[in-house]
N, C-alpha and C positions, 0 to 999 in steps of 0.2 A: 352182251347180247348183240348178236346182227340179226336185222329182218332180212331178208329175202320175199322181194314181192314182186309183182305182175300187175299187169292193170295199165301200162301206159297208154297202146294202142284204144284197148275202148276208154279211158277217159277221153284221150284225143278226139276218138269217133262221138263219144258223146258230149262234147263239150260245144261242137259246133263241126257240122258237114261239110259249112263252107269254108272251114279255116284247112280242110284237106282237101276238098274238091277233088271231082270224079274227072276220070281220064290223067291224072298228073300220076306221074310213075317216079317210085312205086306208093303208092297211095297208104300203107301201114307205118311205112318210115315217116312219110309226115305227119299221121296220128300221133304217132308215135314221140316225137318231136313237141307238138303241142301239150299232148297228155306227161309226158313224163317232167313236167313241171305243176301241173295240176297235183300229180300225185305226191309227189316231194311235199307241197306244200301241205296239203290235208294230212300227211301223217307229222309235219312241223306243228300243224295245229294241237292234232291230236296228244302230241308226247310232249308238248308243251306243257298241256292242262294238269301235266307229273313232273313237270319242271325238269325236263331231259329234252334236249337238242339232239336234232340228228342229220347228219350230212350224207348227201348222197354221192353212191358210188357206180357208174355205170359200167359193163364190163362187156367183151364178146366171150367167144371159146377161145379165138387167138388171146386173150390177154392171160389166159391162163395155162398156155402151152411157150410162147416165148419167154423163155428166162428172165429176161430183163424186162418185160412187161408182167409176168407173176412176181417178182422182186417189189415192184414200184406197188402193185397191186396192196401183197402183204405188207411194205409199209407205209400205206395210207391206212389202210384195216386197222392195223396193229396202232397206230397212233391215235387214228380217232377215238378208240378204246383207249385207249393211256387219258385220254381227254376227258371222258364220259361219255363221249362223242357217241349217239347206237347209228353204226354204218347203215344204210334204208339201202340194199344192193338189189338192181335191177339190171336184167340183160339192155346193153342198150343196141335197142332196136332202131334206132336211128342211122345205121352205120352197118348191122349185122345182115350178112348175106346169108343166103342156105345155105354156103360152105363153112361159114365161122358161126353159126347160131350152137348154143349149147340143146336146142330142142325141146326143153321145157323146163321147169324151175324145180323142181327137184331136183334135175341130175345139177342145176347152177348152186341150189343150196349145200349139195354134199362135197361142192368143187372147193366154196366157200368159206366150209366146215374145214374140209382139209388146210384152206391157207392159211387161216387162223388158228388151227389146232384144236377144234373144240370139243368140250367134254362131250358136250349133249347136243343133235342133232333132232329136231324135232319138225314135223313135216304137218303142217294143218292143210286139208284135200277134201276136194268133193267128191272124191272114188269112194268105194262104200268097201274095197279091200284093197291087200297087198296081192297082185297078180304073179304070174310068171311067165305075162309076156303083155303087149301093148292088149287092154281090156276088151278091145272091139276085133281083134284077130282071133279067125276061128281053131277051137282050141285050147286057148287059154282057160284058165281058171282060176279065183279067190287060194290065196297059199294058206293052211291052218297052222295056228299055233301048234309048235313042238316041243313050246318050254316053259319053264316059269316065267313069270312076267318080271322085267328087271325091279332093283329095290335103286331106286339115287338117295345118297346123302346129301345134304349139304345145304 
């Protein structure tokens, strides 16, 4: 299993205002920077209490377009699972520009899925469907099922 998660930025903002302070640029990076230790730790807590360690991985868009930064990527993934290790993979926003951001955690989850090869990709959301195109552009619309609903073994 790898998580895929989000939340660094507002733990950062809610963790303390003045640990980012206004007017310091760019002010999400250093949320971001605070929070993404915040957050590490509460899911260390939480997968603890099941007796599972989890190491964190942070990543941009670049790390999974340069060959040799998707290489190193897939064998930390791949080893920490060899370990038991459940990778906690977040965009790191600390570094990510608007040119190397992956744009939101879905499209990092299914980047994710690919480098580890995984069976099952699973996507937990607060959208209330699958669209077929960003939800707030006019236009768009909830896509309906056109098939049976998959069966997993295993």
């Amino acid at each position: 299993m790898v998580l895929v998660s989000s939340g660094a930025i507002a733990a950062g903002l809610a963790r303390s205002a003045c640990a980012v302070g206004r007017g310091i640029w760019p002010p999400k990076q250093a949320a971001a920077s605070v929070g993404q230790g915040l957050l590490v730790a509460r899911y260390a807590e939480s997968f603890a209490r099941r007796g599972l360690t989890v190491g964190q991985v942070l990543l941009t868009a670049d790390d999974v377009v340069r060959r040799t930064h998707y290489a190193n990527g897939r064998r930390t993934l791949w080893r920490l699972l060899g370990l038991g290790v459940v990778p906690v993979v977040n965009e790191n926003d600390t570094v990510a520009t608007h040119e190397i951001r992956f744009g939101d955690n879905d499209r990092l989850a299914a980047l994710v899925a690919h480098v580890v090869q995984a069976d099952v990709l699973v996507l937990l959301s607060d959208v209330d469907a699958l669209y077929d195109g960003p939800p707030g552009r006019a236009g768009c619309a909830g896509c309906r099922w056109s098939g049976a609903p998959p069966t997993w073994q295993g």
